[in-house]
Structure formats: structure tokens, C-alpha cells
N, C-alpha and C positions, 0 to 999 in steps of 0.2 A: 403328267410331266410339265404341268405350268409352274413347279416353279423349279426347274431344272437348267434353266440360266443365271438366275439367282446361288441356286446350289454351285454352279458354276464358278461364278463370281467370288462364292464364299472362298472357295480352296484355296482362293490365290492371296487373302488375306495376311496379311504380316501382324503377328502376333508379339506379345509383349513389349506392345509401344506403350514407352512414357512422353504423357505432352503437357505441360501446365500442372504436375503434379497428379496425370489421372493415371493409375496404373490398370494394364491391361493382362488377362492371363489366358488361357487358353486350354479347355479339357476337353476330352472326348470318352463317348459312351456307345456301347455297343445295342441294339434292341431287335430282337425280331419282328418282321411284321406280323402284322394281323393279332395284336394282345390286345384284352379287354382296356375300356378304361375302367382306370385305376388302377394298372398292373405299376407298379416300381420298378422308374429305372436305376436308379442310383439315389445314394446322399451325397450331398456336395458339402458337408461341413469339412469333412475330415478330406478331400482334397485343394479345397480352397483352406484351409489351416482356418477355419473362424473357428469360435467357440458359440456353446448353446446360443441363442437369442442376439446374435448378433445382427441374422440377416433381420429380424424384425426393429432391433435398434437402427439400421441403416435404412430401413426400408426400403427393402429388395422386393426386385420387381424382375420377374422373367420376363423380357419382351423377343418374342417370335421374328425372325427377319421372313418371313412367308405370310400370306397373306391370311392364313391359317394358325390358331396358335393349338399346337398339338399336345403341348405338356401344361401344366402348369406346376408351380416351386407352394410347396408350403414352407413358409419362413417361420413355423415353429421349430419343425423337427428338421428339416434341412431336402428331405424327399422332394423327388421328382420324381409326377405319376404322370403317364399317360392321359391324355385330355379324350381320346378319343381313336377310335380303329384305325391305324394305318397300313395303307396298301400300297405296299412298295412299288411292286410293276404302275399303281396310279400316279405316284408320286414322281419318280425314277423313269422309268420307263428301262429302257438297259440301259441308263447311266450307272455305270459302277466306279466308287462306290456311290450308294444311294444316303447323301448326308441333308441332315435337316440343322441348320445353324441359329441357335439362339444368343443371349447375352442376359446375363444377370447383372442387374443395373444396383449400385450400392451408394447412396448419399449418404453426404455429408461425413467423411469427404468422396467425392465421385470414385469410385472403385467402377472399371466397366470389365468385367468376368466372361467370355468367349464359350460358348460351349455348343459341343459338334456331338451330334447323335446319328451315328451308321446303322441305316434300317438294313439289317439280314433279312435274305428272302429266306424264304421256305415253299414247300413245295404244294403250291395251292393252284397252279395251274396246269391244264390240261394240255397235251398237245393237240395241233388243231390244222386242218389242211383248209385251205380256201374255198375248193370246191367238193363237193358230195364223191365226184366222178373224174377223174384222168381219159380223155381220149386220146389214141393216138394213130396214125395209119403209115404205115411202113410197109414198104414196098416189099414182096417177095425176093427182090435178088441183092440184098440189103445184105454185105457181106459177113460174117460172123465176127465177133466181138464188136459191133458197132456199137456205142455210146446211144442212148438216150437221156438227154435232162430229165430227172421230175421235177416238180414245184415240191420245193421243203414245205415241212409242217412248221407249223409254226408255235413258241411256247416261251411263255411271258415271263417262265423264271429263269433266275440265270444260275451260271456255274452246273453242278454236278444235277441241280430241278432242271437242268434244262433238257432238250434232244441229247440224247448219247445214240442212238442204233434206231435203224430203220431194217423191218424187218419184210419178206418176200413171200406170199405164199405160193408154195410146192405144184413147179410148172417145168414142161420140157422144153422149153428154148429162150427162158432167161434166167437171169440171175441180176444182183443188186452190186454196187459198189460205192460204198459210202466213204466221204469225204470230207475234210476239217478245213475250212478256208483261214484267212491269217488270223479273222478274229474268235475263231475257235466254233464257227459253225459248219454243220453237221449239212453236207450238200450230199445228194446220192443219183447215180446214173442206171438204168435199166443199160444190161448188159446181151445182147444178140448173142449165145452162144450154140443154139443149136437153127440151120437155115428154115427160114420160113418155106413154107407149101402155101398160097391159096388155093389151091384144088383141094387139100385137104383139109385145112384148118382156114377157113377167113375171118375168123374174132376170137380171141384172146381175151378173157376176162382171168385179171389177176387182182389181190389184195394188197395191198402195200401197207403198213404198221409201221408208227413212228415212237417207239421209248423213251422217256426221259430218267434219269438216274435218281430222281429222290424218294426218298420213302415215308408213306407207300411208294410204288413205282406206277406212275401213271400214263398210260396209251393211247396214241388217237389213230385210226381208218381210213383209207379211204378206197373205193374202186378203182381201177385202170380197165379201161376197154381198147382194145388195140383191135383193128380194121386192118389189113392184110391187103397189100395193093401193088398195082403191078409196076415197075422197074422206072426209080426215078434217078439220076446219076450223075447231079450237080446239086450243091448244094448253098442256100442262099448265103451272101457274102456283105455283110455294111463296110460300108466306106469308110467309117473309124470304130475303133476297140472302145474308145475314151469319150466321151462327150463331156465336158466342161462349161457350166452357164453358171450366171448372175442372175439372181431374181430378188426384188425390192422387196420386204415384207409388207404387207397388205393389198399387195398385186388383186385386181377384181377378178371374179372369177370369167373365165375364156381368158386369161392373159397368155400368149406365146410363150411356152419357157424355152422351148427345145425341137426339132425334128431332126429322129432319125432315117438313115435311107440305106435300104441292102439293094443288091443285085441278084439276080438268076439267071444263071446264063441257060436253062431250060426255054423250053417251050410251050404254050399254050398253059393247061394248067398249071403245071410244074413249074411255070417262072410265075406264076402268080403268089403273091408276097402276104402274109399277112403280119401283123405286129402287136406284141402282148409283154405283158410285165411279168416278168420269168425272177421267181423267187424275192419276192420284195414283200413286206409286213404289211396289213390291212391298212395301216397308217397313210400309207404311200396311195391306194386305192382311194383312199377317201378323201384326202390330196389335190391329186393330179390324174388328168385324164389323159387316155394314151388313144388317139385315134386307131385301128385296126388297118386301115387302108391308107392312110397318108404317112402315119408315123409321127404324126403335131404331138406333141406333149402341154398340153394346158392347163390351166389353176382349176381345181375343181372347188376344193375349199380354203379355208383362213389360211394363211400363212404369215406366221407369228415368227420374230425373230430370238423372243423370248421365250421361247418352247424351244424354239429348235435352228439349228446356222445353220446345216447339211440337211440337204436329202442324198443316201444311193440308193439306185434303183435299176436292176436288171432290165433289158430286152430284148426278149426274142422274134428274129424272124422266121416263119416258117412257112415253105411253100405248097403248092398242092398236090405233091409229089410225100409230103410226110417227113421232108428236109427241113433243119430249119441250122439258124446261128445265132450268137447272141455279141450283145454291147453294152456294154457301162457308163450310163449317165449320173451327172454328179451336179445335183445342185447347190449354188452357193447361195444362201438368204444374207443380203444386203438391209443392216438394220436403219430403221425410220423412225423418227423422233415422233415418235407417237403415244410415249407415257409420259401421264404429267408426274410430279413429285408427287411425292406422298407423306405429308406429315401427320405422326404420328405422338401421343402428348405419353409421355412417361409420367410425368408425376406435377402438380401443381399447387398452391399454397394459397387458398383462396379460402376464409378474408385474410389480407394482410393487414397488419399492425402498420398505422398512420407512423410510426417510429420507428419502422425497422432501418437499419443502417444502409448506410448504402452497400451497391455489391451482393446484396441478398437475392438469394436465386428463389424467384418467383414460379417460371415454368422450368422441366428440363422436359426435351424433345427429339428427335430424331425423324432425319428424312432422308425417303430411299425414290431412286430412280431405276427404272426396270430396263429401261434402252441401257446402251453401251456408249465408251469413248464419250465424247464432249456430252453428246444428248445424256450422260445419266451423269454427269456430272450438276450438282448445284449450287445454288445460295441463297442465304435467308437473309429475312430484312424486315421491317415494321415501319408504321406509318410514323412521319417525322415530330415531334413537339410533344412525346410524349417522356412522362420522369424513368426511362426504361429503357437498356440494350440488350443488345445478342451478345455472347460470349462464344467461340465455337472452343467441340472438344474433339474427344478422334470420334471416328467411323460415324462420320456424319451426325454426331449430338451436337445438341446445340443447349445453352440456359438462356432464358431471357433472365436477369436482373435488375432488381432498384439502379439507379445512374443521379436520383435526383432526391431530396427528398419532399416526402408525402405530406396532402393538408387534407383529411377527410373532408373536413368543412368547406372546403373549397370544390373538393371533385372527390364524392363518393365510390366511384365506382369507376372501372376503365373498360372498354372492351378493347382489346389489343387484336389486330390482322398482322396475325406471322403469315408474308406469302414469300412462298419457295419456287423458284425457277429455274431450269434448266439452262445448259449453255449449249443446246442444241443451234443450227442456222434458223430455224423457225422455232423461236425457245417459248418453249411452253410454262403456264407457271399454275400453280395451286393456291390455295390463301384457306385459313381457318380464323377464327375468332375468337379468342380467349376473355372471358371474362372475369376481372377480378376486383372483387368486393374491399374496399380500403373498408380497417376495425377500425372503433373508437377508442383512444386513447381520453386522460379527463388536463385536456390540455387549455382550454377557457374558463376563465372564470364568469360568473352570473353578469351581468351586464345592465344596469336600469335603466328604466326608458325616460328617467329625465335625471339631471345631474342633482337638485333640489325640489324637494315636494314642498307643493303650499297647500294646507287644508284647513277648512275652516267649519267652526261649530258654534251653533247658538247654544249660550250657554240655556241653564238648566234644563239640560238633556236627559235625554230618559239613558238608564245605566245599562248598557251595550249599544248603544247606538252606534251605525258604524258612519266611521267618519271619513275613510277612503280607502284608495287603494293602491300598494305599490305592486310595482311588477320587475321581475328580472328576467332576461333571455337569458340561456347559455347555448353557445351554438354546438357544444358537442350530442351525443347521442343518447337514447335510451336513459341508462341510471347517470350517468355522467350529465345527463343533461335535465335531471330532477332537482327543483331547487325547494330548498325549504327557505322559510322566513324565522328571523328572530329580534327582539329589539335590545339592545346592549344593555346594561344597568345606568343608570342615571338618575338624579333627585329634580323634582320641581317643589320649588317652598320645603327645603328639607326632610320632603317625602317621597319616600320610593317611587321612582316612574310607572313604575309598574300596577302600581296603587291608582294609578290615571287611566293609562291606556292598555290595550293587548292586543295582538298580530295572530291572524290566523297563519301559524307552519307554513300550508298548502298555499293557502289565495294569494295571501299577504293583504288581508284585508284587515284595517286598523279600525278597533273597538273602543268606544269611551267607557269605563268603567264604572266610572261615577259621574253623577249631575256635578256641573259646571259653575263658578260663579264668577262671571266676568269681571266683578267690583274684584274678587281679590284675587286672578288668574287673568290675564289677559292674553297669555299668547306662551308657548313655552316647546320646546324644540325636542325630538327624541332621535335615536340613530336606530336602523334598521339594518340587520346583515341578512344578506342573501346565502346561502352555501350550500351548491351542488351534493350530490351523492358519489361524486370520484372516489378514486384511491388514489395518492390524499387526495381529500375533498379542498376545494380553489370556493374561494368566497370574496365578496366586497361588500362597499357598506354605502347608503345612502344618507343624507340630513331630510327630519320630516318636520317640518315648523307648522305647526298648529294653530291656527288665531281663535282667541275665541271672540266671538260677537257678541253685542250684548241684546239685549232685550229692556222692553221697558217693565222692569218688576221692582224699581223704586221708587216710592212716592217722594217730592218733594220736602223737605225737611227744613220745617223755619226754625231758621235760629234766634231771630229776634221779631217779636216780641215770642220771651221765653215759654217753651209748652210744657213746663217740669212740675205744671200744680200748683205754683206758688200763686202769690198773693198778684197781681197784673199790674204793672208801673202806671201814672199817668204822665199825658203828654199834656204839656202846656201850650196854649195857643193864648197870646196877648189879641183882646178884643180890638177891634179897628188894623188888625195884619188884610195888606193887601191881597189881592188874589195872586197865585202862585208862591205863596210862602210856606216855606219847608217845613212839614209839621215834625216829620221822623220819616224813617226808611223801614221798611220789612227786608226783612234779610235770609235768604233759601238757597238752599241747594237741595241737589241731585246725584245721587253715585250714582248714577247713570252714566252713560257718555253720546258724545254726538248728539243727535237731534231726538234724544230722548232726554237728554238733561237739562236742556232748552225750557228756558221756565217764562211763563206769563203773570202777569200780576193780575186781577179784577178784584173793584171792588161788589161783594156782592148787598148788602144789607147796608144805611147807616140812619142814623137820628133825624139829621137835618138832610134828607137828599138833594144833591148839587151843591154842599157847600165843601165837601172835601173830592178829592180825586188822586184813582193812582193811576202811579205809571205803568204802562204796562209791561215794558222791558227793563226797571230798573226798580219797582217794589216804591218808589219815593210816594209820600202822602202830601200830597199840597193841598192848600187852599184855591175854592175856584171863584172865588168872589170874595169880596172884604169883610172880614166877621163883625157882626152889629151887636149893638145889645139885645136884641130883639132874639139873637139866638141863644137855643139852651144852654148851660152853664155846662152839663157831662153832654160830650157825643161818645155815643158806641158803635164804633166800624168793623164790619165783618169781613175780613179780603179771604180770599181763596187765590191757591198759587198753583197751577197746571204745566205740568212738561208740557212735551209736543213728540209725545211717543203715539205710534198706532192706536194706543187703546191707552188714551190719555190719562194719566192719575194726580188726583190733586190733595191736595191740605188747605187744611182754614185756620187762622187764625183771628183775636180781635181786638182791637185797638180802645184805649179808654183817654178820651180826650176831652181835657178841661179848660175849658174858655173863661181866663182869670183879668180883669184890670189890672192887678198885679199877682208878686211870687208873694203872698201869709202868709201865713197859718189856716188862718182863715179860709183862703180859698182852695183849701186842698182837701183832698181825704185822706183820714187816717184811718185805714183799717188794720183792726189786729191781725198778727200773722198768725200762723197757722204756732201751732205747738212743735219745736223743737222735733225733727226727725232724724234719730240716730244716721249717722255716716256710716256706711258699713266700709266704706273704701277709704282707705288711708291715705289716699292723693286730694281728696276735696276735705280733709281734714286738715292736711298740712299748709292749703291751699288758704282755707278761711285763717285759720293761727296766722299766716304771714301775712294775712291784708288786715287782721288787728291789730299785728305789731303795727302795718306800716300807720293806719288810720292812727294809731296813738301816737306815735309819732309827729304825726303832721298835726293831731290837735294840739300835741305840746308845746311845736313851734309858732301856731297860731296863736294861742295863749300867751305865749310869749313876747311874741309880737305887738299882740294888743295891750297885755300889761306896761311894756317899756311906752308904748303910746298914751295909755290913759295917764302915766305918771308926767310923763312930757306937758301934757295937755295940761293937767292941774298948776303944774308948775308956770305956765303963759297965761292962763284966764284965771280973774279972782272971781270969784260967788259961785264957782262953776262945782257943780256937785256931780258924781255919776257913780252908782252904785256900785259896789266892791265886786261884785260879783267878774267873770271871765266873759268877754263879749267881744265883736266885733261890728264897723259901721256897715250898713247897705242900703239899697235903695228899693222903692218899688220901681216895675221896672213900666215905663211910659210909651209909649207904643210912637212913632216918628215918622210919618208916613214917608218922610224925603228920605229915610234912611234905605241901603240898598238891603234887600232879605228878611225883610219888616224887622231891621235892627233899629234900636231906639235911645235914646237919654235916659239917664238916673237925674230927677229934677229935686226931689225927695229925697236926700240921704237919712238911712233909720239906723237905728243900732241893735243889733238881733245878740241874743244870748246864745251860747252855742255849749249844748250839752248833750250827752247821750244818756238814750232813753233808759230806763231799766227793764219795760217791756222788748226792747228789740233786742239786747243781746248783742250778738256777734252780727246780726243780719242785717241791719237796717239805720243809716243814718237821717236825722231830720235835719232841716233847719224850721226853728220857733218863733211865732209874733218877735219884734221889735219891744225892746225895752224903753230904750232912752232916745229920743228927737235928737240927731246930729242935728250939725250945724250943716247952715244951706248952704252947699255948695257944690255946682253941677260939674259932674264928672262923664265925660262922654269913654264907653266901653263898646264896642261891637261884640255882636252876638255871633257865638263861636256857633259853629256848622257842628251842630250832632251827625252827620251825613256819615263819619269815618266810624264813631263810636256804633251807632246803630247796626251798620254791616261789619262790623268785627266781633260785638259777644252781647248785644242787647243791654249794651248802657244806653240811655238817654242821657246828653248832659248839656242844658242849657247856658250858655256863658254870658252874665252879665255883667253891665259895665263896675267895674272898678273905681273908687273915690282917692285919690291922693291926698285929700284936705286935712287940714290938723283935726288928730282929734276919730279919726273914721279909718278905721282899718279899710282893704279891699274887700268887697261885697260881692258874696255870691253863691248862689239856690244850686241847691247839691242831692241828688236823688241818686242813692249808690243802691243799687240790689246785689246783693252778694249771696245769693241763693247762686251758687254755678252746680251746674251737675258735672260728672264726672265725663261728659262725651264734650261739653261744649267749654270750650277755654276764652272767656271775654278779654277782651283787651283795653285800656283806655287810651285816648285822643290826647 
């Protein structure tokens, strides 16, 4: 009968409330106790109006309001089967009717379905008397038709299973009279109707039979012994009919509930009293204890207010005389806030979607209170500062809901305390912990851990070398948070990026493809995307700038004096040049950069040692002492020119330097050139055709110049003869030591003939011996700095002085090499 306050409670339920849209309905079903599980109670499609497969579309959920769930719904076919044996008298007790209250729970939208199941007894129990044996001792002069109580039998089913007849066996001085009291039980009195003798009968053994009406029809026994005694003629009397008390539920046991008190107005034995529970259910036995001699009624066991509000309970007094009388005690159970709530989870939504809207119902729940009045009243609530409410519904459901919205990436996970508490005076409270898993959503994009990469490579690298490595976070989850790599399209030097470098997907690790060369690549930029594995997939992009570095894998490259094979220019050096005078420059580089291109000059090898020197940061050749005659006519210098790379690389070249009195013929060499070598390149073709235009050119105007002069000349001096031929004046050139730069005087004006050779061709112009003795007349000319010529395309160009005087063209020693190859472009001063 523990949950027969509950059942209680249910009857009084008001059914088809609408509250916020939840609609509520209400059925009931009949069931006998004691069916197998699995017997069928009913289908609730076709009383609830659903169609096939809707309680599983709604997800219906049979929840039990008893602590017991006795059915359960299958939501395919709509049946309600028995969960398991129910015993009504266990359940019930004689509450009739005996109802078991569930509710079919329907989401989305909340549908809450009422349903009442009346367990029918059947007749499965026996009747049953308390004790084996009835004594009783009645006096001989014990008038006829005098009443006796028996103890009713007792029988746990009710209605038509229950006692009907009590039956008597076949005796000469009693009979039975059986009795229906208001609530329809079956009470019966032994009846005196023939006078007792103890002289001749002093014990009576009779049968007593008690029937109940179900079928089968089942019977219980018991003995009566009656003892035959002499003449007692007062009979005991209580001071009240009615006894009426309060008692607290969970009273300890000895708690005082009650004393009853009779009188006798006999004597000696006869007023001696004793006190017993006269027709009351083993229930009440097990209970409450009933002293025999005082009449205290006390707590013998639990007493639950939730089982049961009432006790009644018969008592009799009986004296020793075989008199006795009775009274009716009534206990009232006064309920105590002694049950906490009880929450129970219907149904819940775990992982939730980082995106659900708000208002989405996360739990739905229900909580029940087993006390009465305020103590089962309650309410729910949660700890505060979380993205989540309570919503309530009827008969104590509650949802908790989104209220905020969700960041996975922020807070994965929640665990939520719903605690539920009474509004008892000492209010009791319950609490559960809900845990609920937030999903990922592909709401981040990849993220890199620096805004700009800078990476760098020595060039001529071996092809895959990896050159770094980019990285991206996404903070979302799982495949949402798998990022691949990729690099955009893009050109370096008008070829595909991709032809340079490549990203591994996974790592993002970047790969050089090909060797490197820093002389023609020095640095060049790629973009990199990142892009998750969402739906859609979110992506970003990075810039990755690449430098290359160089190495030292260039040698030094003189440009002058030229390394193309040709024939080697000579430098002139005027005998008696002081020390420090500028013989010519070596002129180098390096496609290298930095401190690899870094060039030194030495000289290594020369003719005369210590009479020339170079510089070592500027290639210049000087003199380191004043040139005598004493030194040889050709030097030959051997300079080597060295970067200042780790693993230094150098070139040589060599210098042919002629120490003249003056510019002849004479003091120079003529070596044949080499034999005509086809051009294969149309640019050092077009190249030489326009320095022969220009050369003819400027001999024409020179010629010209000199003829308008020699005819002048003749025209002023008579006897003055000078051969028809095309000439101009100059001088040898006299060395000055006051001059700065070992620049000198023309003291000597000659007159040189100026023609070109037919062995040189396009390649080579001379100046030839002196024809004709000008007249004396000293012309000062500084000597032009070969310094600009020599570092810009390997001319050497001596500039000597100049003669104004009638009769003498300007003078001056001209050494053109026009061998240019096609990488080096010379330039003139």
C-alpha cells in the first residue's frame, strides 16, 4: 500500500487542463491483478486519435507516477503491456478503487496524456483468523441468547473474494449470527441459546468456518474452546465508546498514542480487566501495541503518513468472570515533512548544437513530493550565470531551455543542478546534475600564427628542400577543425609559382622545388590558404615572402683588361713618371652580393718587382718608384682579383706594359690579330658596322681639317714643301716631372700620317712614325686620366697634349680595341 497516498492524490486530479499550449487528456483502463508480464492492456492509438507512428515521431514516453514502473508503451504499435506481476491487495491494500496513475509524455509539441489503470482483484486470497484457537470461559448462569464477539477472519480480497458467511459446527447450545457493519464487513457473534451445565459439560470445543464468495470459493478455520464457569453478573464498562487521537508520522517506537480504561463493578476476579484488539487486521498488530493490563496503546512499528492518514481499531475488555465490552479507537496520522522531492528526467538533448535558437528545450522533467499540503508542494531552479531557464508546465513538468546563446569554443560542456524543494516549515530540497555536451558547429575560420612569414633559403639548394613551415589553428572541433594547406596561383619571372615551391595539405610545410639562383631571384612572395573541413568549409590566407641568400658561387669577372682571347692592349708608361703614377685600372666584378662581392686586388707575379703596385680596394696600377732607363722596355703583371666570400674565388688577369721615351711606332708592338672570327650574334655585328661608320667619319673630319690647314700653311710660308699625302701634327710626348700625374710637355711637334691598315680591318686602329718635322712650337696638353675609360669597357686612352701652331693639326696616340664581345659593353671618356 506504499503508494496508496499517491493513488490518493491522483483521484483528485483535474484533468484536461490547457496551460501555455500543453494539452492534457485523460483515459482509463481496466486490468486484473496478478497477469503475466507481457499480458496487454490496451492500445492507446485509437483512443488518443494518433495515427500509426506518431507516438515514436513525438517521442512518447510512458512515465509511472509510483515509484515502480509497471507498464511500459511500445510506440510502434501503440500497446500497453504489463511490466510485471501486480498484486493488488500489495499495492491497494482495501483501497478501492485500486488505481495505478501514469502519463504519456508527447514532444514537440508537449502533448501530456493522463492514464488511470483500475487493478480488479480476483480471488487469490484465503481467508485467515489470527489465531489457530478461540478461548472463551462463560459462566454457567449466563442467560440464553447472550452474545459473544468472535475475532472476524480476515481476507485480503475485496468485494464478492471477500468473507460472505461464517459457518458453525453442529453443537447443542450455540449458534452463529453473522453481521455486515457500514463498510460491508462480515462481523459474527456466538449465540447462548441452549443454558450452559458445568456439571455436565465444562469445555466446549466448537469449529468456526469463514467463506468468501469467489470462485473457486475459498475457506479458512479456526477452533473455539469454551471453559464453562461459575456465575459472573456484571459486565466490564469503558469510560468512552469513541477514542479519538493524533499521532505524528514517524512517532519512535513506545510513543503514547492512546489509553483505554473500563470498569467492573465485580469483585475479585471478576473485576479484574484485561485488554486486547478485538477484530482489527494484522496491519494494526504490527503497528501498535496494546498493553493487556494498563490499556497504553503505543508505536510498535513505522508509521508513514504516506501509506496511510487513519488507523481503526477495535478493543476489548474482558474480565475474569468471561464478561467482557468493547471501544473504538481512531487514529489520526498527522503528516511530516519528511520526503524530499523527487526529480525525475523525462527526456534530454545531449550534444546540443552550439546554434540551437534560443528557447530550445534541452531537459523536460517532472517532480513529485510524497508529503501533503505545503510540504509536497515545490520548486525548481538552477545555479545562476548559466546560457539556460526553467520553463514550468502542468502537473509538475518542468523544461529547462537555451535563454542565451551557445559558444562551444568557449565552454564545451555544462553540467547543470536542477534542485527541487519543498515548501514545507523545515523545507527539504533534492538536486541532480545534468550534463550537457555543446556540438560543433564549423563556425571559425583557420587562424595563423603570425600575420606575415619570413623565410629564407640559400640559394642553390637541393630540389625539395624544405624551407619552412606555416601553421593555422581553428578552434572549432574534430573535422571542423582539420585544416588543409594550399598555395594560390601565382608567377615569379613569368613562371608558374608552383614550378618554385610546394605546401604539404597536412603540415603546411613549404618545399623548394628547384635549386635557386640568387644572381637572377632574390626574394619573391607566395600566398598560402588554409581551409578547414566544415560544411561550408571557412578558410584564410597568409603572405609568405621568401628571400633568397646568396652564396659565394661567383667568381670575380674582369672586365678590363679584356679576357675574350684577343690580342692584349699595351699600356704605356713615359720613362722618368714619378712614383704614384697612374699606369691603368683593372676593372671586376661579382654577381655576388654583400660580402661576397667584396673584391680585392693583388698583384701576384711582375717583371721588374717593386716597380708597379696595385691597389687593393680599387684595382688602380701605379708606379712605386720613378721609371729609369735602366728598366726593361715590356713589364708583364700578373694581378689576381679575390671576393671575400667564405671559400674565396678568384681570377687573373695580365697587364703588358711598355716603358717608351715617347708614343712611335717604333716603340710599340705590332702584333697580327688573330684571323677574323665570325659573329654569330647580330648585336656585336651591328655594334662594330656603327663604330666604322663613326671611325670614318671622324677620319674624314680629320682629314679635312688637316687639308684646310696644310693649304693655309702653304699659302703663309714660301719654300715650305709638305707631302700631298693626309696627315696630321703631334708630338713625342716628354715626360715633366713638375707636372701633376706625370703629365708632361710636347717640345717636339712631328707630323704623323694617319691611315688605316688593311691588315686590321674593322678591328684595329694605329697611329704611324712621323712624316714631316713641324715646326717648333711647344704646346702644353694634360694628360687625360684613362681612370674612367679603363672601369667602364677596357679602353686604355692616353690624352696628349694638343699643338695650336700653324701648320700642326691637334696630336694624339689612339689605341681603340674594338674586339667587344657580346656580355661586355665598353664605353669611351
Amino acid at each position: 500500500m506504499e503508494d496508496s497516498f499517491r493513488i490518493r492524490k491522483g483521484l483528485y486530479l483535474l484533468f484536461f487542463l490547457s496551460l501555455s499550449g500543453v494539452v492534457c487528456v485523460s483515459i482509463r483502463y481496466y486490468l486484473p491483478e496478478e497477469k503475466k508480464s507481457g499480458s496487454l492492456v490496451a492500445n492507446v492509438l485509437k483512443d488518443l486519435k494518433l495515427g500509426p507512428g506518431e507516438l515514436s515521431a513525438h517521442s512518447a514516453q510512458l512515465v509511472s507516477k509510483s515509484n515502480k514502473q509497471y507498464f511500459q508503451l511500445d510506440t510502434n504499435s501503440g500497446n500497453v503491456i504489463v511490466n510485471g506481476k501486480i498484486d493488488r491487495e500489495a499495492l491497494c491494500g482495501k483501497l478501492e478503487p485500486c488505481l495505478l496513475l501514469s502519463e504519456i509524455v508527447l514532444q514537440d509539441p508537449l502533448k501530456i496524456y493522463n492514464m488511470e489503470i483500475e487493478i480488479q482483484d480476483v480471488n487469490d486470497n484465503t481467508p485467515g483468523f489470527s489465531h489457530n484457537e478461540f478461548k472463551l470461559e462463560i459462566s454457567e448462569h449466563v442467560p440464553t441468547n447472550t452474545r459473544f464477539p468472535l475475532e472476524s477472519a480476515q481476507d485480503a480480497d475485496l468485494g464478492e473474494n471477500s468473507i460472505q458467511n461464517y459457518t458453525l459446527s453442529p453443537n447443542g447450545h450455540f449458534r452463529l449470527d453473522v453481521q455486515s457493519d457500514e463498510f460491508g464487513s462480515k462481523y459474527v457473534d456466538l449465540v447462548l441459546e441452549k443454558p450452559l451445565d458445568r456439571e455436565k459439560e465444562a469445555e466446549i470445543r466448537l469449529t468456526l468456518t469463514a467463506v468468501d464468495g469467489g470462485v473457486p470459493q475459498r475457506t479458512g478455520t479456526v477452533q473455539i474452546k469454551i471453559n464453562v464457569l461459575d456465575i459472573n453478573d456484571n459486565f466490564p464498562q469503558f469510560t468512552q465508546l469513541e477514542y479519538k487521537v493524533k499521532l505524528k508520522e514517524n512517532s519512535p517506537r513506545g510513543t503514547l498514542v492512546a489509553k483505554v480504561e473500563a470498569r467492573d463493578l465485580d469483585f475479585g476476579s471478576n473485576a479484574q480487566i484485561f485488554y486486547s484488539f478485538h477484530r482489527v487486521p494484522d496491519q494494526i498488530r504490527h503497528l501498535f501495541h496494546l498493553n493487556e493490563s494498563t490499556g497504553e496503546i503505543t508505536v510498535l512499528g513505522p508509521i508513514d503518513y504516506e501509506k496511510e492518514i487513519s488507523y481503526d481499531m477495535n478493543i476489548k475488555a474482558s474480565d475474569g468472570g468471561g464478561l467482557s465490552a468493547g471501544c473504538k479507537v481512531l487514529v489520526l496520522v498527522e503528516d511530516e515533512n519528511d520526503n524530499v522531492p523527487d526529480v525525475a528526467v523525462i527526456s534530454r538533448t545531449s550534444p546540443l548544437r552550439e546554434d540551437s535558437p534560443l528557447d530550445t528545450q534541452v531537459v523536460l522533467f517532472s517532480v513529485t513530493d510524497r508529503d501533503s499540503g505545503d510540504n509536497g508542494r515545490t520548486s525548481c531552479s538552477i545555479e545562476p550565470g548559466l546560457p539556460f531557464g526553467l520553463k514550468t508546465s502542468v502537473n509538475n513538468y518542468y523544461q529547462l531551455v537555451t535563454q542565451q546563446p551557445l559558444d562551444r569554443e568557449s565552454v564545451s560542456e555544462y553540467n547543470i543542478t536542477i534542485i527541487a524543494t519543498d515548501w514545507g516549515s523545515l523545507r527539504l530540497s533534492s538536486s541532480i546534475i545534468i550534463n550537457v555536451q555543446i556540438s560543433d558547429i564549423n563556425d571559425n575560420s583557420p587562424i595563423f600564427e603570425k600575420s606575415l612569414y619570413h623565410m629564407q633559403l640559400w640559394e642553390n639548394n637541393i630540389p625539395g628542400l624544405l624551407v619552412g613551415l606555416v601553421q593555422a589553428k581553428d578552434l572549432d572541433a574534430e573535422q571542423n577543425a582539420k585544416v588543409t594547406y594550399s598555395l594560390l596561383p601565382g608567377k615569379v619571372r613569368d613562371q608558374p609559382l608552383s614550378s618554385y615551391v610546394s605546401i604539404n595539405s597536412e603540415t603546411g610545410n613549404l618545399y623548394a622545388i628547384r635549386s635557386l639562383d640568387y644572381e637572377q631571384i632574390k626574394d619573391f612572395q607566395v600566398t598560402v590558404r588554409a581551409v578547414d573541413s566544415g560544411s561550408p568549409p571557412l578558410s584564410s590566407e597568409v603572405k609568405v615572402r621568401v628571400v633568397v641568400m646568396d652564396e659565394n658561387d661567383n667568381a670575380p669577372f674582369i672586365l678590363y683588361p679584356l679576357q675574350n682571347g684577343t690580342s692584349p692592349s699595351n699600356d704605356l708608361v713615359p720613362r722618368g713618371a714619378e712614383a704614384g703614377y697612374l699606369v691603368t685600372k683593372v676593372v671586376a666584378v661579382d654577381r655576388d652580393s654583400g660580402q661576397n662581392s667584396w673584391l680585392s686586388y693583388e698583384l701576384l707575379k711582375a717583371t721588374e718587382p717593386g716597380l708597379f703596385s696595385v691597389e687593393a680596394h680599387n684595382g688602380e696600377v701605379r708606379t712605386t718608384r720613378v721609371v729609369t732607363n735602366q728598366d726593361a722596355f715590356k713589364q708583364r703583371l700578373l694581378i689576381v682579383v679575390k671576393d671575400n666570400g667564405k671559400a674565396p674565388k678568384s681570377s687573373t688577369t695580365s697587364l703588358n706594359i711598355l716603358l717608351v721615351d715617347g708614343f712611335s711606332d717604333s716603340h710599340m708592338q705590332i702584333v697580327d690579330p688573330p684571323p677574323e672570327e665570325e659573329q654569330d650574334n647580330s648585336l656585336t655585328l651591328y655594334l662594330i658596322i656603327s663604330l666604322c661608320f663613326i671611325s670614318f667619319l671622324f677620319l674624314f673630319s680629320v682629314i679635312t681639317v688637316i687639308a684646310i690647314r696644310i693649304h693655309k700653311t702653304r699659302k703663309g710660308q714660301k719654300g715650305s714643301h709638305i707631302s700631298s699625302g693626309n696627315f696630321y701634327c703631334d708630338s713625342d710626348f716628354v715626360p715633366n716631372s713638375s707636372g701633376p700625374n706625370g703629365s708632361g710637355t710636347l717640345s717636339h711637334p712631328n707630323c704623323y700620317e694617319v691611315f688605316l691598315t688593311a691588315g686590321y680591318g674593322t678591328n684595329e686602329f694605329k697611329v704611324l712614325s712621323p712624316l714631316l718635322p713641324s715646326l717648333a712650337v711647344d704646346l702644353k696638353a694634360p694628360m687625360a686620366s684613362n681612370n674612367d675609360s679603363q672601369a667602364r669597357g677596357a679602353v686604355s686612352e692616353d690624352s696628349a697634349a694638343r699643338s695650336g701652331g700653324p701648320g700642326c693639326a691637334g696630336n694624339q696616340a689612339i689605341t681603340a680595341n674594338a674586339n667587344i664581345g657580346q656580355n661586355d659593353w665598353l664605353s669611351y671618356q
